[in-house]
N, C-alpha and C positions, 0 to 999 in steps of 0.2 A: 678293304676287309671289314668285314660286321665285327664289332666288338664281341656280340652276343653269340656267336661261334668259336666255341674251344677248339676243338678238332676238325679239319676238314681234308679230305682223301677225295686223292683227284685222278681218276685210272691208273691204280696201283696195280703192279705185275712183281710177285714175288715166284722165281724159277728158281730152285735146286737141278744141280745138274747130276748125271746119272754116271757114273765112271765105273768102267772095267778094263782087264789086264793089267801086266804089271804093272805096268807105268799110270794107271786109273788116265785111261784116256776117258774124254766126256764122248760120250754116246747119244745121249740123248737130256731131256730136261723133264721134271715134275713141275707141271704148271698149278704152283699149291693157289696163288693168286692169281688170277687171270685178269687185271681191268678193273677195278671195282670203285666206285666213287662213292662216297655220302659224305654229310655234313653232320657236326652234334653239337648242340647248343648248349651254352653255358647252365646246370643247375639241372642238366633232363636226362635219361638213361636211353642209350640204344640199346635194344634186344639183338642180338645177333644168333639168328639159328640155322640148322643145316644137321644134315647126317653124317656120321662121324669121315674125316679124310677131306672132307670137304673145304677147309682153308680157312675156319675161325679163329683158333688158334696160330696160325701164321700173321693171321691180321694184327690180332692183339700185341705179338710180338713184334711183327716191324713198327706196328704204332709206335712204338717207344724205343724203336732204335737197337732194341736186342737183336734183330735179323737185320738183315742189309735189305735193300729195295733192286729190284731187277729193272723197272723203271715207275714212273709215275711222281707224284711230289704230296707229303704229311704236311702238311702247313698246322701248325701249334699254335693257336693265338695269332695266326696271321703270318707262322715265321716256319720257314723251311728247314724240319729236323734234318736233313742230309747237306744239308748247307754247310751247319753248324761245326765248328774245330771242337777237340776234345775235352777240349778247358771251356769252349762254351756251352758245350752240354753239358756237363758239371755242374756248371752252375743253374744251370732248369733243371737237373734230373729229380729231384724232390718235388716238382710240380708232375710230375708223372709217375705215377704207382701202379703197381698188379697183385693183384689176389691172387692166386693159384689154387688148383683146381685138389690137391691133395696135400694140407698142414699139415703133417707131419714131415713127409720126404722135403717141406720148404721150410724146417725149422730145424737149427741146428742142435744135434742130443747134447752136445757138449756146454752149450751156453743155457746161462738162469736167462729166463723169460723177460727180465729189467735190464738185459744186458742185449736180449736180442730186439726188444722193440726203443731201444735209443742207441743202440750200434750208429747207424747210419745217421741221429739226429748228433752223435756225438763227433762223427766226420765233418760233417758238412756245416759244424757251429751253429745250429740253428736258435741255440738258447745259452743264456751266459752258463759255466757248469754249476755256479752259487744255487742256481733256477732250475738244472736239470730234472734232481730228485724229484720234485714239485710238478715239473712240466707232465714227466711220465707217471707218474698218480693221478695225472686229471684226464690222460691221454687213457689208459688202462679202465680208469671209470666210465668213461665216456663209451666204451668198449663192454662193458657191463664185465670188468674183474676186478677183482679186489686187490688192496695195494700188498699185501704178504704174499700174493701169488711172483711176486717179483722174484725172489728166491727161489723159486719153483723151477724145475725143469719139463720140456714140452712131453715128457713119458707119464707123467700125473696129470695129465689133464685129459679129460674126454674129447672125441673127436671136435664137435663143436665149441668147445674151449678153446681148442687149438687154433679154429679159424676166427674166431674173436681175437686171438695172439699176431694173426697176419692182418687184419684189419687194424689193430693197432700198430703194430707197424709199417703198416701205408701212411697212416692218417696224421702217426706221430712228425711226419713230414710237412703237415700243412700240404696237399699235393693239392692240384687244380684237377688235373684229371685221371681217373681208376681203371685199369681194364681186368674186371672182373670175369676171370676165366673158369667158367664152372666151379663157384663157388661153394654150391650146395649139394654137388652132385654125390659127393662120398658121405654124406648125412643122412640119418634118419628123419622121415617127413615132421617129427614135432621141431627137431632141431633146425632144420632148414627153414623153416617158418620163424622160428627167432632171426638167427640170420637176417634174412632177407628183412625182416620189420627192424633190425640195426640199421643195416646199409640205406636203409629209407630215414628213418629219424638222423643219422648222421649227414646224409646228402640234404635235407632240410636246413639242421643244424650247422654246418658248416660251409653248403651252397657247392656240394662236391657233382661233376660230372663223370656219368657211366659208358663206359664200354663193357654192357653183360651177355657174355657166352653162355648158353645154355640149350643144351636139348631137349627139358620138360616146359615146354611150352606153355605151360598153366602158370609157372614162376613168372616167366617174360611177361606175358598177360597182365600178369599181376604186378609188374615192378618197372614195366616200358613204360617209355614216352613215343620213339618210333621202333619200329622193326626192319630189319632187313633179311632177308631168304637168300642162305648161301647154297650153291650147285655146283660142283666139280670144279674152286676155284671162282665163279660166276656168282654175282649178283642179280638173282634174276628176279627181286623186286623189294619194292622197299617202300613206305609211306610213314604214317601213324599210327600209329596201336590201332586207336580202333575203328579206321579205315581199313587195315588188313584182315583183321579178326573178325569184325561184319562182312566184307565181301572180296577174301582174296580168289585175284585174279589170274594167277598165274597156274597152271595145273599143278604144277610139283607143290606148292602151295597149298591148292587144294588138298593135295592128296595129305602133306603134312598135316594141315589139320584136322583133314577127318581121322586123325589117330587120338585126337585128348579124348579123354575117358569122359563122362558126363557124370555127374554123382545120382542122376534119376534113373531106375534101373526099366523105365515105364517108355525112359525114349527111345525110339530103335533109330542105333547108327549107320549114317550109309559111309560106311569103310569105303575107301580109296584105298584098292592094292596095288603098289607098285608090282610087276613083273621084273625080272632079272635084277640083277648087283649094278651097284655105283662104277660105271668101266673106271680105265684108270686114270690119272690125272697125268701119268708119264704118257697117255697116248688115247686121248680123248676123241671123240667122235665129230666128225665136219658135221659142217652147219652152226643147229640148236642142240648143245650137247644131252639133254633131258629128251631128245626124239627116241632115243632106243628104248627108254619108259614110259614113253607118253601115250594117251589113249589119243590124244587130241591132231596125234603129229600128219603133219599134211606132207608133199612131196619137196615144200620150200622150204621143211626146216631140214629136210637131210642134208641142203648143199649149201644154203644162206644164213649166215650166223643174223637173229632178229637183230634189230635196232629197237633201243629205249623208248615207250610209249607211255607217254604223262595222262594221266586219267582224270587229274585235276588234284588240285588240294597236295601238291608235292608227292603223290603214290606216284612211284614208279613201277612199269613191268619191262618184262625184256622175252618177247613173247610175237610168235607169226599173227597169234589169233588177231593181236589188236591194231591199228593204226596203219590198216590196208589204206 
């Protein structure tokens, strides 16, 4: 195992199953994750984007053991989360943290904000308590708030306050690695630009690795190291920043990006319309699940699921067009 590999996901398949009548017999399954592999290196951010249903947030979730795994294997530093007994998760779960997508509903009304961002550093002993006070005023600073906000509760703070409140509380952890689940999506664009230039000075300053969810593609752009393009469940490419962003290959890809907005209103954009809805993940499409929207789709993606074709330089695609 590479040292310099924090997380590495090896054809994960995360299935909910689908129960009706009385007795909720399974019927059938929602294939939220269908296979997916990538690796994330120590110190670098993977982008993870897709249209909403699509299995981002399943991922981030089993990442860290909150969902169960239907099959595949999370290797942490080289070490298999589903392995692991309950006591030995425990003891790593502070090397693993999440941001959530909406501070408020993840902070509790009833606790001062000094009480919610060393909860968890006060279980797990991670500072003598002589040290706590002190720990969590350098923790809070570093977070860009100030030490009287401690007394405060999360209803007096502004939205982007709030998620400075959940960054401190990942971070007061000491965690190895973050999976930030649409962080900045419920912010206003000045606020989400602080944001995201914290989670950068602190990933420098502390040597922290990303797992970021995001649908505004201009963020990812702006704060990846590689990217990965989620599909119904599917992984259907994944390389570099800016291997994918100079020439993604895959159509659905394509079509994603020809949606970011350009700030010159001089360039004219060639829009990629997808046709029809995302079918469903309880009962997805043979073959290349992306043929029902593709412009590109030939008569082998209706019956043959593609195979992984490496373009070089680690891009991945998962696509008929290439590696005839």
């Amino acid at each position: 195992m590479n040292d310099d590999i924090v997380m590495e996901v090896k054809s994960l398949k995360k299935y909910f199953p689908i129960r009706a009548g009385m007795f909720g017999r399974v019927v059938g399954q929602v294939r939220a994750v269908d296979g997916v592999s990538f690796r994330i290196r120590r110190g670098t951010t993977m982008g993870l984007v897709g249209e909403s249903g699509c299995g981002k947030t399943t991922i981030g979730k089993t990442l860290l053991r909150l969902n169960d795994k239907t099959s595949g294997s999370v290797l942490f530093k080289g070490q298999e989360l589903f392995d692991l007994s309950h006591s030995e998760l425990r003891k790593i779960r502070p090397q693993l943290q999440i941001i959530f997508q909406d501070p408020y509903s993840s902070l509790s009304p009833r606790m001062p904000v000094g009480e919610i961002i060393g909860e968890a550093v006060r279980e797990h002993k991670l500072v003598p308590e002589s040290e706590f006070d002190d720990y969590i005023t350098k923790i809070m600073r570093a977070c860009g708030l100030q030490p009287y906000h401690k007394d405060r509760y999360p209803h007096e703070f502004s939205g982007g306050q709030r998620q400075r409140i959940c960054i401190a509380r990942a971070l007061a952890l000491n965690p190895d690695f973050i999976v930030c689940d649409e962080p900045v999506s419920a912010l206003d664009v000045s606020i989400q630009a602080q944001i995201i230039n914290l989670l950068e000075d602190l990933q420098k300053e502390f040597g922290l690795t990303y797992l970021f969810i995001s649908h505004d593609l201009s963020v990812v752009e702006h704060i990846s190291d590689t990217v990965g393009v989620m599909y119904l469940g599917d992984m259907v490419e994944y390389g570099a920043k800016k291997d994918i962003f100079a020439k993604p290959m895959h159509p659905y890809t394509q079509a994603l990006f020809s949606a970011i907005p350009t700030p010159d209103p001089t360039v004219k954009m060639n829009r990629i319309i997808l046709e029809g809805s995302i079918p469903s993940p309880a009962n997805p499409p043979s073959g290349c699940k992306f043929h029902t929207r593709c412009r590109e789709c030939m008569e082998i993606c209706k019956t043959e699921v593609p195979r992984q074709y490496e373009a070089g330089n680690d891009h991945f695609v998962v696509c008929h067009l290439y590696g005839k």
